[in-house]
Each structure stands twice: as structure tokens, then as C-alpha cells.
C-alpha positions in Angstrom: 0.0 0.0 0.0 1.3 3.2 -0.9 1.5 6.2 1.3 1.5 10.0 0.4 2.5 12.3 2.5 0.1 15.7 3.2 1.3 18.6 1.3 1.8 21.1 4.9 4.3 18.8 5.8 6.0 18.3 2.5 6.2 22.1 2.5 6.9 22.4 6.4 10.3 20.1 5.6 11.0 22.3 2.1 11.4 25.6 4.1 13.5 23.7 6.6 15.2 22.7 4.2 16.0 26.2 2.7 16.4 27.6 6.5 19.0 25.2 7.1 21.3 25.8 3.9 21.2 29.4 4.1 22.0 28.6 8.1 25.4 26.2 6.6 26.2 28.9 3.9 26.5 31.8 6.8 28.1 29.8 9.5 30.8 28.4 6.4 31.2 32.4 5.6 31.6 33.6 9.2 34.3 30.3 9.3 35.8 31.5 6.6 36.4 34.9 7.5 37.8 34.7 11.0 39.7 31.3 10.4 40.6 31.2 7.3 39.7 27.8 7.0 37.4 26.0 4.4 35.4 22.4 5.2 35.0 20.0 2.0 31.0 20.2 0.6 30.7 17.2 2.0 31.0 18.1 5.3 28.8 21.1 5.5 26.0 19.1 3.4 26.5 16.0 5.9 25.5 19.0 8.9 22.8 20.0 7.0 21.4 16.7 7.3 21.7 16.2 10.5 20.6 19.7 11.6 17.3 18.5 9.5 17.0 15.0 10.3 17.2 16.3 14.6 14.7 19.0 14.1 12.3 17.1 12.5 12.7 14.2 15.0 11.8 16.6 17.6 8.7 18.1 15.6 7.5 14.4 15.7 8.2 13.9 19.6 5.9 17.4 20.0 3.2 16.1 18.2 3.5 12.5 20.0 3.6 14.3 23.3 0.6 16.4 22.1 -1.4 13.6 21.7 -0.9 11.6 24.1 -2.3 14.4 26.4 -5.0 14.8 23.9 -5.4 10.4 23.9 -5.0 10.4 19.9 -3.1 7.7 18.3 -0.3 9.1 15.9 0.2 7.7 13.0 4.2 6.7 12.6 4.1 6.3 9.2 2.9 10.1 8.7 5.8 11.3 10.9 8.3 13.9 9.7 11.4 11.7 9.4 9.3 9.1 7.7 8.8 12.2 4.6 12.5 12.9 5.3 13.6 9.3 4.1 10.3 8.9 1.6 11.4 12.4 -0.4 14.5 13.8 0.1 17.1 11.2 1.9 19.6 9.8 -0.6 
């Protein structure tokens, strides 16, 4: 059975997404100007990652913790990380 993802959270982890590399492309800039020191691409898009992959972790434990107080079941399937590996992971 196939499962989409809603569109508010597919948009949600887009703007995180932009928020984060223009967060990687200032902090490298800031680096780079008081150190002198440049990190490999692959480093600063492996942060970027993880930056996203623990923020959206903790925007699923909010909404767990939400419901349990509120008694709803969460789906995990429809969690943010599950998008994260369904859309954009490679």
C-alpha cells in the first residue's frame, strides 16, 4: 500500500530545508572569514542533514507528546522523518 505524505508537511520540511542551507552557507562564511579555514561540501551538506533530520525528530516527539495528552493515536508512518527518508534522503 502506498503512502502520500500531506502537502503542509512536505512544505513544512522544504522551508527547513531552505532555513538550514542558508544557516550552513552563513556559519561556512563567518568560518571562513575569522579562520581562514574552508570544510569539504561534503562536510557542510552531511551538517545539514543532521541539523534537519534532529529538528524534525523533535517536531515528531511534539506532536507524539501532544497527543498523548489529547489520547489520539499518531500515525508513525505520517511522521516527519518518515517524509524525510520517503522524499528527500539519498
Amino acid at each position: 500500500m502506498h503512502h502520500s505524505t500531506p502537502p503542509g508537511k512536505l512544505r513544512t520540511i522544504c522551508k527547513l530545508i531552505a532555513q538550514a542551507v542558508f544557516y550552513a552557507i552563513w556559519n561556512e562564511k563567518n568560518k571562513r572569514l575569522h579562520t581562514s579555514v574552508a570544510r569539504p561540501l561534503q562536510l557542510i551538506t552531511k551538517e545539514i542533514k543532521i541539523i534537519l533530520k534532529a529538528k524534525l525528530y523533535g517536531m515528531d516527539q511534539n506532536i507524539r507528546n501532544n497527543n498523548r495528552l489529547n489520547s489520539i493515536r499518531h500515525n508513525t508512518i505520517d511522521t516527519y522523518l518518515h517524509s524525510w527518508f520517503q522524499h528527500f534522503s539519498l
